[in-house]
mmCIF file of the N, C-alpha and C atoms, coordinates in Angstrom:
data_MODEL
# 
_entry.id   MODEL 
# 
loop_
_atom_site.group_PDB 
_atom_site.id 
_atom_site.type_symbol 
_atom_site.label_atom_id 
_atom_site.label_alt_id 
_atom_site.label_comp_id 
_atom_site.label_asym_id 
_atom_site.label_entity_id 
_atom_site.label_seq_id 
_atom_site.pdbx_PDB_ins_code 
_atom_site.Cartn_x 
_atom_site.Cartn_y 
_atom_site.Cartn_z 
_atom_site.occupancy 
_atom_site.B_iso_or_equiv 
_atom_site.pdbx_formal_charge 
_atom_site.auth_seq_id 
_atom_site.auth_comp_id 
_atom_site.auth_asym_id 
_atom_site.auth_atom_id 
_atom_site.pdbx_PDB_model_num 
ATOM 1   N N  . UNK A 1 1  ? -24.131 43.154  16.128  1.00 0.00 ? 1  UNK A N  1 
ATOM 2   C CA . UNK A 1 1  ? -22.983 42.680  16.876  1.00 0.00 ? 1  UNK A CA 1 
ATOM 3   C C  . UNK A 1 1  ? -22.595 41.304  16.330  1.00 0.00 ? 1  UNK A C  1 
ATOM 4   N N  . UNK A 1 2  ? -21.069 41.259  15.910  1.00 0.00 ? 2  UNK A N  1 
ATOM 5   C CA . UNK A 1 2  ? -20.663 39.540  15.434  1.00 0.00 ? 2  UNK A CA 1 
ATOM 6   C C  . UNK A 1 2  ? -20.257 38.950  16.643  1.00 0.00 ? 2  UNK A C  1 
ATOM 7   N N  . UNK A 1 3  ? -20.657 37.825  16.311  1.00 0.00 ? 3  UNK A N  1 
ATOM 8   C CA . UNK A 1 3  ? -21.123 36.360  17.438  1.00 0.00 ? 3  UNK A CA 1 
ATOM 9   C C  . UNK A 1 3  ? -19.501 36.022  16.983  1.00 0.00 ? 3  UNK A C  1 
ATOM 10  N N  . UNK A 1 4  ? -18.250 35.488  17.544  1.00 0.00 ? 4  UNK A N  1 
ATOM 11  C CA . UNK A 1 4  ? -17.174 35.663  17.762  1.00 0.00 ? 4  UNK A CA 1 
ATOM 12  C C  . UNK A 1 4  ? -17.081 33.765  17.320  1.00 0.00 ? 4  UNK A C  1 
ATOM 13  N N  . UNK A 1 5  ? -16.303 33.521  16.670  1.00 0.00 ? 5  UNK A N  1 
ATOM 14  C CA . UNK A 1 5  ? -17.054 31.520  16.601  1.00 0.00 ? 5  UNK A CA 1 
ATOM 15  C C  . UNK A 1 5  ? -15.378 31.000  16.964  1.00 0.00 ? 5  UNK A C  1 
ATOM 16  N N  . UNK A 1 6  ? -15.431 29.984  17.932  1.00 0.00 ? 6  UNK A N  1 
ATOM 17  C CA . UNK A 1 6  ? -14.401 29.430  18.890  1.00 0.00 ? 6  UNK A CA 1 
ATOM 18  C C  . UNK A 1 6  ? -14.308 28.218  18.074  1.00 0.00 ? 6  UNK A C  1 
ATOM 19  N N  . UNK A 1 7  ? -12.742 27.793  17.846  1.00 0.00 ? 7  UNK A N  1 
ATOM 20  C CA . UNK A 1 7  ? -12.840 26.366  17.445  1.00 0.00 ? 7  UNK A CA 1 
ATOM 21  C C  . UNK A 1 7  ? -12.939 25.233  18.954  1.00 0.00 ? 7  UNK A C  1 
ATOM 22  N N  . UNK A 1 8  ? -13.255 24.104  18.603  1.00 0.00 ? 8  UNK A N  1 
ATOM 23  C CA . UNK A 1 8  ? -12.822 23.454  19.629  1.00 0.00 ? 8  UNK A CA 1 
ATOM 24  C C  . UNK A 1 8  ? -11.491 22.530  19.017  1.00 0.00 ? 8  UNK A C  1 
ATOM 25  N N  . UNK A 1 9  ? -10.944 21.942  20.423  1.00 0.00 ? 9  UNK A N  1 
ATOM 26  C CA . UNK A 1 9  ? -10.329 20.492  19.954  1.00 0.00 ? 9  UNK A CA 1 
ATOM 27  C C  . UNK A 1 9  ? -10.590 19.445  19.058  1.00 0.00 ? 9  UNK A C  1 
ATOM 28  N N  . UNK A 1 10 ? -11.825 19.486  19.020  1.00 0.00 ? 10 UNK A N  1 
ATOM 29  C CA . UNK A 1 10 ? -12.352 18.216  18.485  1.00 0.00 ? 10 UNK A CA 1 
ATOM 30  C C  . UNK A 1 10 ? -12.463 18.891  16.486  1.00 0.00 ? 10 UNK A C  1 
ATOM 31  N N  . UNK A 1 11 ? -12.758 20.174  16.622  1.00 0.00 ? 11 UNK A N  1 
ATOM 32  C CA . UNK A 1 11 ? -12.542 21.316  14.969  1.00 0.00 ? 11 UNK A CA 1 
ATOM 33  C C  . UNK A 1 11 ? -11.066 21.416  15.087  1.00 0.00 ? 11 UNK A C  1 
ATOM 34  N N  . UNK A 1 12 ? -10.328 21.142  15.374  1.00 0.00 ? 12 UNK A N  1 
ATOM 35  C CA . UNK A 1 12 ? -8.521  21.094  15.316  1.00 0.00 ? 12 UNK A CA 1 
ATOM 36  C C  . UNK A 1 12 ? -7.938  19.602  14.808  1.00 0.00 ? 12 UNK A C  1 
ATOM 37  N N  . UNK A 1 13 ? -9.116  18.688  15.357  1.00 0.00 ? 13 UNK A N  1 
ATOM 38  C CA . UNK A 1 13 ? -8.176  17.412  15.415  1.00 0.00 ? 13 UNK A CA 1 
ATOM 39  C C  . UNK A 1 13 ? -8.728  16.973  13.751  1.00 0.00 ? 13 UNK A C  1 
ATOM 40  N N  . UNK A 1 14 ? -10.018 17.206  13.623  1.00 0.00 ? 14 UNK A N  1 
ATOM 41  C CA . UNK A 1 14 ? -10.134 16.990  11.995  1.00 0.00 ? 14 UNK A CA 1 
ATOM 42  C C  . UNK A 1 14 ? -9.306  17.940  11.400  1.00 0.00 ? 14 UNK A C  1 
ATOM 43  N N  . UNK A 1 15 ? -9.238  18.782  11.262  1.00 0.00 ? 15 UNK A N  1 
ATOM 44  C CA . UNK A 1 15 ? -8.499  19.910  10.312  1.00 0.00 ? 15 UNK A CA 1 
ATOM 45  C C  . UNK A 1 15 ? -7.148  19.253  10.182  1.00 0.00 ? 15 UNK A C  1 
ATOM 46  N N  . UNK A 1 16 ? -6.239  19.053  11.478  1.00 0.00 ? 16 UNK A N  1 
ATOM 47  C CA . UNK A 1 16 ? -4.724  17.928  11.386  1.00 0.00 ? 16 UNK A CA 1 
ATOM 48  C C  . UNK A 1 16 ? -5.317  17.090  10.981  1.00 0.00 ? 16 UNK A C  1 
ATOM 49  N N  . UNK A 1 17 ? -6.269  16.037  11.141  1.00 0.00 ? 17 UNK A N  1 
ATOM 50  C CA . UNK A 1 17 ? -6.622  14.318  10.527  1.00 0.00 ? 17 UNK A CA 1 
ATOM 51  C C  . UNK A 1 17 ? -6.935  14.690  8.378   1.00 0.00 ? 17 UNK A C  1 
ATOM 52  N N  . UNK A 1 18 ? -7.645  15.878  8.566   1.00 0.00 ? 18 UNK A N  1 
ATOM 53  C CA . UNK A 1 18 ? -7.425  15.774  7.361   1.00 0.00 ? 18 UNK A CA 1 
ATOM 54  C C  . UNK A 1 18 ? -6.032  16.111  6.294   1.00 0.00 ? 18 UNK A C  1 
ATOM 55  N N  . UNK A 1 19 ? -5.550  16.996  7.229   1.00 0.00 ? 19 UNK A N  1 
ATOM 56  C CA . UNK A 1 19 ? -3.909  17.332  6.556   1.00 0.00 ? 19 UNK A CA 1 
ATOM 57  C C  . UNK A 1 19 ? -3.300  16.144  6.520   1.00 0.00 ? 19 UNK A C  1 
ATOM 58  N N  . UNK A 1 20 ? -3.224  15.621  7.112   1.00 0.00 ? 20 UNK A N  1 
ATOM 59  C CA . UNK A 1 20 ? -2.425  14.005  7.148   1.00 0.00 ? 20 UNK A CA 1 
ATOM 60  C C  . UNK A 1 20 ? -2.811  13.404  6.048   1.00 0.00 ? 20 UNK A C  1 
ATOM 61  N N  . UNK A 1 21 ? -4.257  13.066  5.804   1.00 0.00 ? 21 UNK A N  1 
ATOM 62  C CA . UNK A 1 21 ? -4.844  12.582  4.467   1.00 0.00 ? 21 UNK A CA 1 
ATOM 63  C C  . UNK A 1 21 ? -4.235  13.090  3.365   1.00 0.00 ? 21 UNK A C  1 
ATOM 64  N N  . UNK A 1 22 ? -4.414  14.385  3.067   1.00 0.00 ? 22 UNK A N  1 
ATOM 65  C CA . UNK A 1 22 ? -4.344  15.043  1.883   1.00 0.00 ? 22 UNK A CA 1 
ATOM 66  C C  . UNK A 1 22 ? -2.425  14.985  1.805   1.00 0.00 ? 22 UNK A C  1 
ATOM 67  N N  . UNK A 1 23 ? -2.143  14.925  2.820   1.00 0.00 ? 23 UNK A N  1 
ATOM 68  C CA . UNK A 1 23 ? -0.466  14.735  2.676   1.00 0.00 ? 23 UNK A CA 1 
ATOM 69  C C  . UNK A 1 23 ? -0.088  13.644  2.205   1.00 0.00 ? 23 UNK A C  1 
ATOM 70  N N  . UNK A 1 24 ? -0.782  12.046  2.769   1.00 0.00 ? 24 UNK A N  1 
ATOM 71  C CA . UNK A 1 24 ? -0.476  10.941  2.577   1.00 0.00 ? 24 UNK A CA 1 
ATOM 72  C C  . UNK A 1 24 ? -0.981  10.209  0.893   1.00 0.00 ? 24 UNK A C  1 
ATOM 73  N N  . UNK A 1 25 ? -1.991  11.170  0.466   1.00 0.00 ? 25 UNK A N  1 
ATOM 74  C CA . UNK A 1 25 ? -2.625  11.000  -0.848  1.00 0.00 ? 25 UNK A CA 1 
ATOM 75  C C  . UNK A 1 25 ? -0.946  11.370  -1.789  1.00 0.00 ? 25 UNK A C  1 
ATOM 76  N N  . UNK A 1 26 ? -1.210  12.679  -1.415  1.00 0.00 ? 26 UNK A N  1 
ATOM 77  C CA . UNK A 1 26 ? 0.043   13.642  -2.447  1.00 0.00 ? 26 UNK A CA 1 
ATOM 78  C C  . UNK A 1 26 ? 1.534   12.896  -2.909  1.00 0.00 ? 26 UNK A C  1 
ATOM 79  N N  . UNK A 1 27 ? 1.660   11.691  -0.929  1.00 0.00 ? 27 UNK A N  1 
ATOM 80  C CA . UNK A 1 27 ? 2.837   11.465  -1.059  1.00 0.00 ? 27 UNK A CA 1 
ATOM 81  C C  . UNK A 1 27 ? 2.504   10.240  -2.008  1.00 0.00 ? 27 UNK A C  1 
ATOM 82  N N  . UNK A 1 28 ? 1.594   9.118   -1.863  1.00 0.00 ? 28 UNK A N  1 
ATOM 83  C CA . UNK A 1 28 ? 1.702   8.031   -2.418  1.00 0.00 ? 28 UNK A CA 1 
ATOM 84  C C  . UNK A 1 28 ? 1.842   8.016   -4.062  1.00 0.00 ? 28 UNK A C  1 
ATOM 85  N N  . UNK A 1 29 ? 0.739   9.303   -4.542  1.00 0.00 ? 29 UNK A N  1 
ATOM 86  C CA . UNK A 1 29 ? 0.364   9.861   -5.914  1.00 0.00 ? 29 UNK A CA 1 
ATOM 87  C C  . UNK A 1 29 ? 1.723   9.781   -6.586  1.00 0.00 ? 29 UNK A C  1 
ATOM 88  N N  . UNK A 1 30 ? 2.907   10.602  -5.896  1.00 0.00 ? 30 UNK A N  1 
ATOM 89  C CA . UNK A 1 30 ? 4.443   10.841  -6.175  1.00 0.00 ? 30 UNK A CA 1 
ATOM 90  C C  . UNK A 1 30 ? 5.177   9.632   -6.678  1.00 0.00 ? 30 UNK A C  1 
ATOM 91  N N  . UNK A 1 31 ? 4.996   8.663   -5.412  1.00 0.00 ? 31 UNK A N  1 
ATOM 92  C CA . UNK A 1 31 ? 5.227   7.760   -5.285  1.00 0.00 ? 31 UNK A CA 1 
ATOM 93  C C  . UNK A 1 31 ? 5.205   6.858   -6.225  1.00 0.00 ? 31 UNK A C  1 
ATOM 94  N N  . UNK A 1 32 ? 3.969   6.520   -7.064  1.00 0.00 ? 32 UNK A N  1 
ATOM 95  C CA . UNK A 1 32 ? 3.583   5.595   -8.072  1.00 0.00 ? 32 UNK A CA 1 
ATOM 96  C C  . UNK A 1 32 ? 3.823   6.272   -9.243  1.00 0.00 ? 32 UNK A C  1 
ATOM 97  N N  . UNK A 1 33 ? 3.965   7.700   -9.463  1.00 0.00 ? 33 UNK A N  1 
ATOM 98  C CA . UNK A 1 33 ? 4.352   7.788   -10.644 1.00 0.00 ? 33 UNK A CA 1 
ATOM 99  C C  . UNK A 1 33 ? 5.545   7.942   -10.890 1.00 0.00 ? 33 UNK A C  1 
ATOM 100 N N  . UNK A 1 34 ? 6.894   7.473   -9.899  1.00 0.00 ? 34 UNK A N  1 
ATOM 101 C CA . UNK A 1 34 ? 7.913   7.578   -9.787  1.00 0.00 ? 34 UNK A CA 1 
ATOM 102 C C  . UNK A 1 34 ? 8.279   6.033   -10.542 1.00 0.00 ? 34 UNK A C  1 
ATOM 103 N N  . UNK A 1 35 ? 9.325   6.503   -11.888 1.00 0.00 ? 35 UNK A N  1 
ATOM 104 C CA . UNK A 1 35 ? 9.813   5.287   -12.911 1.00 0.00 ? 35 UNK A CA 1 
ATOM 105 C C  . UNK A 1 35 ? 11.091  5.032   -12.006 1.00 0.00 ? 35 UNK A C  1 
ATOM 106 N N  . UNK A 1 36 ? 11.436  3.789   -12.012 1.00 0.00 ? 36 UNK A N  1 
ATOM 107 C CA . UNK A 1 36 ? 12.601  2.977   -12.147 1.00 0.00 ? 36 UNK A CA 1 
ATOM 108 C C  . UNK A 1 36 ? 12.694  1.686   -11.978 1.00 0.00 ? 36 UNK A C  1 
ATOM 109 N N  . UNK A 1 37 ? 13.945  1.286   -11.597 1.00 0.00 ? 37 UNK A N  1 
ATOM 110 C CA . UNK A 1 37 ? 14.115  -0.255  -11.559 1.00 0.00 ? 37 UNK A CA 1 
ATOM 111 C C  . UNK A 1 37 ? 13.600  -0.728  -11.020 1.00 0.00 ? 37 UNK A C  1 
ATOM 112 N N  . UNK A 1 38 ? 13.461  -0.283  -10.127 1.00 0.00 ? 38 UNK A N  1 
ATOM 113 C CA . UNK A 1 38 ? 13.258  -1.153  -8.400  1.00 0.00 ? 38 UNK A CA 1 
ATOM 114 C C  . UNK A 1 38 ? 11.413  -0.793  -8.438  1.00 0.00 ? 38 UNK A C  1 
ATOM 115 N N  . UNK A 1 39 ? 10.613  0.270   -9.464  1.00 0.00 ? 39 UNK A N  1 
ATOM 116 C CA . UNK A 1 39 ? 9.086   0.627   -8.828  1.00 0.00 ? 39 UNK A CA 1 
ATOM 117 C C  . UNK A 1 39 ? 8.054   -0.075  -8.621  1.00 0.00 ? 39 UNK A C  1 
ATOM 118 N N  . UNK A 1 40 ? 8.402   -1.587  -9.379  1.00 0.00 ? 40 UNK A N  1 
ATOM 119 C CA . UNK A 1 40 ? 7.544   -2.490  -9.678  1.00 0.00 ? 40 UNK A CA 1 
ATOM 120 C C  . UNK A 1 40 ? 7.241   -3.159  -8.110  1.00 0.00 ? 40 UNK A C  1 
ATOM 121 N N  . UNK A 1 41 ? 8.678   -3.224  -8.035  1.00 0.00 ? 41 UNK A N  1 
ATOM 122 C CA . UNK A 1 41 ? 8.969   -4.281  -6.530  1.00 0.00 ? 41 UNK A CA 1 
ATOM 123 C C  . UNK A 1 41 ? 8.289   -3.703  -5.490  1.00 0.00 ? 41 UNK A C  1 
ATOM 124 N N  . UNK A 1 42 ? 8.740   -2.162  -4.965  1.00 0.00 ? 42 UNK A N  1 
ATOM 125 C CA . UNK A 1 42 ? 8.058   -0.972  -4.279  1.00 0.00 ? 42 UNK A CA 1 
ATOM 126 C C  . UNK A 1 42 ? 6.362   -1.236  -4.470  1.00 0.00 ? 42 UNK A C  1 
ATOM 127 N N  . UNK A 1 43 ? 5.739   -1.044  -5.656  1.00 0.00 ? 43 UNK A N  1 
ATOM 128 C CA . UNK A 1 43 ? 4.525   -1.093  -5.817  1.00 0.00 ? 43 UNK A CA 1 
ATOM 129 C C  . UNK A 1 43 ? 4.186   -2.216  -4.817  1.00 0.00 ? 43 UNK A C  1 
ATOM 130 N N  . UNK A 1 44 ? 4.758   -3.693  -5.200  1.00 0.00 ? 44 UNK A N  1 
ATOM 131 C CA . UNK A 1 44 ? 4.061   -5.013  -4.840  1.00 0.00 ? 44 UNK A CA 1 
ATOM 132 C C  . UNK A 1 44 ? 4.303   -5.253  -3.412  1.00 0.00 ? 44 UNK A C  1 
ATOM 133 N N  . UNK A 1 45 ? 5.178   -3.892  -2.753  1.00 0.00 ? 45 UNK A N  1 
ATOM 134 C CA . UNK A 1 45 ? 5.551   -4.558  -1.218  1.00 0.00 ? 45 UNK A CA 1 
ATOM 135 C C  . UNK A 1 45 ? 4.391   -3.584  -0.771  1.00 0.00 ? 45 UNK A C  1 
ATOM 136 N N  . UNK A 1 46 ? 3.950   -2.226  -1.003  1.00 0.00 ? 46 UNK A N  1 
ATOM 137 C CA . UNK A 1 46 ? 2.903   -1.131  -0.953  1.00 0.00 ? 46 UNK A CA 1 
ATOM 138 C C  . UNK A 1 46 ? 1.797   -2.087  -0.909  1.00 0.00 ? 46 UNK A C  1 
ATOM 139 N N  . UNK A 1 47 ? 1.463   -2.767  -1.830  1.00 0.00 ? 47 UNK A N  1 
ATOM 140 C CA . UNK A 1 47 ? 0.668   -3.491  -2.037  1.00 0.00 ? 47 UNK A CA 1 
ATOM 141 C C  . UNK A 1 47 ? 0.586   -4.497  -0.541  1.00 0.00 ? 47 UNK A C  1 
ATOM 142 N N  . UNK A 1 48 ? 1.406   -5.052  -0.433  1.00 0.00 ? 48 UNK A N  1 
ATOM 143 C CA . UNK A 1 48 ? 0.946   -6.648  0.153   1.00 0.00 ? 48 UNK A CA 1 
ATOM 144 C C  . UNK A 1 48 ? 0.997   -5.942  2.105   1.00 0.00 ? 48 UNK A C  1 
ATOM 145 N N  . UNK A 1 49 ? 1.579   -4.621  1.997   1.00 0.00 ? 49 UNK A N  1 
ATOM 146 C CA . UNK A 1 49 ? 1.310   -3.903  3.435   1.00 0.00 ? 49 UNK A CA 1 
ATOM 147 C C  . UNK A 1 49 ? 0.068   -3.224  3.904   1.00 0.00 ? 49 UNK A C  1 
ATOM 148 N N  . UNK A 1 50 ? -0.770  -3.298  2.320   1.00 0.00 ? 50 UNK A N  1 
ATOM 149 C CA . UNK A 1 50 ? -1.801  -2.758  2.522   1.00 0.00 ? 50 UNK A CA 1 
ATOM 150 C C  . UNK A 1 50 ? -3.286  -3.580  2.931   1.00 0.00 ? 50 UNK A C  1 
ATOM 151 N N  . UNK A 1 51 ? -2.552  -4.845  2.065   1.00 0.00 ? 51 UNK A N  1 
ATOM 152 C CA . UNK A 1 51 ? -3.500  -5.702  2.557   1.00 0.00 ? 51 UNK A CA 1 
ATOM 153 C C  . UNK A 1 51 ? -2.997  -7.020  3.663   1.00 0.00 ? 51 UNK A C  1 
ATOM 154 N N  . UNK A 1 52 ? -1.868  -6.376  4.345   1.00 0.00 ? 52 UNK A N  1 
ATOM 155 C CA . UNK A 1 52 ? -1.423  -6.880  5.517   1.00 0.00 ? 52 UNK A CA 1 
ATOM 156 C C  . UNK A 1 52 ? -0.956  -8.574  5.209   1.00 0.00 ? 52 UNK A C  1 
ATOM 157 N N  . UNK A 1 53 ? -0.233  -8.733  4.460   1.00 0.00 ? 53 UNK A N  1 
ATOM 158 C CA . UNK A 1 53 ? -0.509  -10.433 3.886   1.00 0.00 ? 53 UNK A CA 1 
ATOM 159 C C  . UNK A 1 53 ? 1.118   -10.466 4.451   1.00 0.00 ? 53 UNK A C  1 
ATOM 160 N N  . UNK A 1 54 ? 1.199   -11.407 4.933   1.00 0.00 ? 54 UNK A N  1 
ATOM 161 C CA . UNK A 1 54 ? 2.299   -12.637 6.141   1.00 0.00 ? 54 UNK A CA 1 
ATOM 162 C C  . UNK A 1 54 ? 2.906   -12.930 4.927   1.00 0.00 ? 54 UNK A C  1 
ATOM 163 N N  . UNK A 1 55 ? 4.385   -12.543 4.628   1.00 0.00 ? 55 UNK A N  1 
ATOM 164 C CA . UNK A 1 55 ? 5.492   -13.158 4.323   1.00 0.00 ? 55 UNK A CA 1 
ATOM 165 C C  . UNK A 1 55 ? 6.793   -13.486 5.071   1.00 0.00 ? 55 UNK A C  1 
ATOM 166 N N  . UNK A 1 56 ? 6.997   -14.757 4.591   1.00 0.00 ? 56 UNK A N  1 
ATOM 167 C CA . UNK A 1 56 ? 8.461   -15.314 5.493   1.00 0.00 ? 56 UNK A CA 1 
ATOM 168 C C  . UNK A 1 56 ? 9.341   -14.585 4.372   1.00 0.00 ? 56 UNK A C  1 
ATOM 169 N N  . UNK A 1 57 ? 10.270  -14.118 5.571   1.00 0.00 ? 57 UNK A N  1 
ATOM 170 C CA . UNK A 1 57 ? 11.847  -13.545 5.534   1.00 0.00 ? 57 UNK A CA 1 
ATOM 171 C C  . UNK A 1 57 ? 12.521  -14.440 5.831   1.00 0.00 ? 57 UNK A C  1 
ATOM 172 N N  . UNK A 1 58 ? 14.130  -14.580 5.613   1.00 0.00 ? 58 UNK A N  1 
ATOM 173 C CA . UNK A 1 58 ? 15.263  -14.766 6.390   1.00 0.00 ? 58 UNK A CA 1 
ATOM 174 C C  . UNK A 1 58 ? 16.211  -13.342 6.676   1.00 0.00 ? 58 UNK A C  1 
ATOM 175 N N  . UNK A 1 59 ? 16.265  -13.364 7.971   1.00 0.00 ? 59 UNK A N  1 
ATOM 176 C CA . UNK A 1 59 ? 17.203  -12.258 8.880   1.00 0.00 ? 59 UNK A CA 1 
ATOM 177 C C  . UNK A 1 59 ? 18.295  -12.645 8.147   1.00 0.00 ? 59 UNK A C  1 
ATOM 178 N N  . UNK A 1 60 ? 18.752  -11.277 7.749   1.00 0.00 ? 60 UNK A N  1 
ATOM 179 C CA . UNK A 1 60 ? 20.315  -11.679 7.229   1.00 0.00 ? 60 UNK A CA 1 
ATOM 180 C C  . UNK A 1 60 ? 20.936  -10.337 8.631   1.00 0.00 ? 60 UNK A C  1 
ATOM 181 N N  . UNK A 1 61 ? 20.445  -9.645  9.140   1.00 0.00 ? 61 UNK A N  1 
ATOM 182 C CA . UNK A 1 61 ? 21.392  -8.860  10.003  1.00 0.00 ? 61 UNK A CA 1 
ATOM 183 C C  . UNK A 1 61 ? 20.746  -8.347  11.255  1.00 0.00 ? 61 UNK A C  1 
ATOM 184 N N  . UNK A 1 62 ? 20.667  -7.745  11.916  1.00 0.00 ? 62 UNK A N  1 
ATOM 185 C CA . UNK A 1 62 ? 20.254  -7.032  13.617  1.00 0.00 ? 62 UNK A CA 1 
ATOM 186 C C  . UNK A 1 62 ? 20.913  -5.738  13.744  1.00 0.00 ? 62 UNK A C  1 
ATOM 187 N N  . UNK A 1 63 ? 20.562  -5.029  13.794  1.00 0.00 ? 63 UNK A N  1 
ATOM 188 C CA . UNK A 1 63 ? 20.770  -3.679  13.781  1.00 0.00 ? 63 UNK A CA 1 
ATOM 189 C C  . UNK A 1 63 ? 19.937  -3.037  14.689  1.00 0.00 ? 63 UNK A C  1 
ATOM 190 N N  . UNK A 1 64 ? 20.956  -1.599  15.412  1.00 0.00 ? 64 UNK A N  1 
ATOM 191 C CA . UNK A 1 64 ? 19.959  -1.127  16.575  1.00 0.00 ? 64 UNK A CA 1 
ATOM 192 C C  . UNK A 1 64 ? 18.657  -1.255  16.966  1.00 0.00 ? 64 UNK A C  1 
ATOM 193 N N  . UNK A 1 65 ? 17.712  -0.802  15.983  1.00 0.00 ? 65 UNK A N  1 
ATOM 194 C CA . UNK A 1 65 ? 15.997  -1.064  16.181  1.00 0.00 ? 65 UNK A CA 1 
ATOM 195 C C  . UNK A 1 65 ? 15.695  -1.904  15.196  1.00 0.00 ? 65 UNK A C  1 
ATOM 196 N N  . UNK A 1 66 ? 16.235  -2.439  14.203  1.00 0.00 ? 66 UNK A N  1 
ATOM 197 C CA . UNK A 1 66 ? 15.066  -3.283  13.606  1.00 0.00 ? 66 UNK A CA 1 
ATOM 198 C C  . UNK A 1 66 ? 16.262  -4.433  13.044  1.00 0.00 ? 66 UNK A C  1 
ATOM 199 N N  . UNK A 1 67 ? 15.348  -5.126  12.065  1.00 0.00 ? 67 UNK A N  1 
ATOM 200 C CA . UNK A 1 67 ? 15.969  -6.128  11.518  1.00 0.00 ? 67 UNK A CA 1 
ATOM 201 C C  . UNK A 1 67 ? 16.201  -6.321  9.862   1.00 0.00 ? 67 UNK A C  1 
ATOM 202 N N  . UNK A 1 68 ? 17.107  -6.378  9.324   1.00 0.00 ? 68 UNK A N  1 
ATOM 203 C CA . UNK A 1 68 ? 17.560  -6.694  7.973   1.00 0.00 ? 68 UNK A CA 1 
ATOM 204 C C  . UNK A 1 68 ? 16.864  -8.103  7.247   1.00 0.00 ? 68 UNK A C  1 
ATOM 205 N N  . UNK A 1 69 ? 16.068  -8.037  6.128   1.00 0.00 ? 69 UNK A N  1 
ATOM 206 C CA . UNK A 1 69 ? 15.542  -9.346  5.754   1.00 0.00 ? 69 UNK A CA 1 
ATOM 207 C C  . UNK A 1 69 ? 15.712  -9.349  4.580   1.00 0.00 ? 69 UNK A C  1 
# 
């Protein structure tokens, strides 16, 4: 007789936590090997969000939810 095997919540929430990973790998991978003008700049803002580092802006605009800098 087969023993019938139940996931739980907690076997669901890794299986989504890892799709997210393997999605967020795929997208960044894209990402960096994507050439142009602007990839350098992209790279160094990727960069400085990753290691969370405080730069001053000036607001140039206000817009519904966020802000223009």
């Amino acid at each position: 007789m087969s023993e019938e095997v139940k996931e739980t919540m907690d076997d669901f929430a890794r299986e989504l936590e890892a799709s997210y990973r393997e999605f967020d790998e795929r997208r960044s991978n894209s990402q960096e090997q994507e050439e142009g003008p602007d990839a350098e700049k992209w790279n160094e803002l990727t960069r400085m969000m990753e290691e969370k580092e405080v730069v001053k802006v000036q607001v140039k605009d206000a817009v519904k939810v966020c802000l223009v800098a």
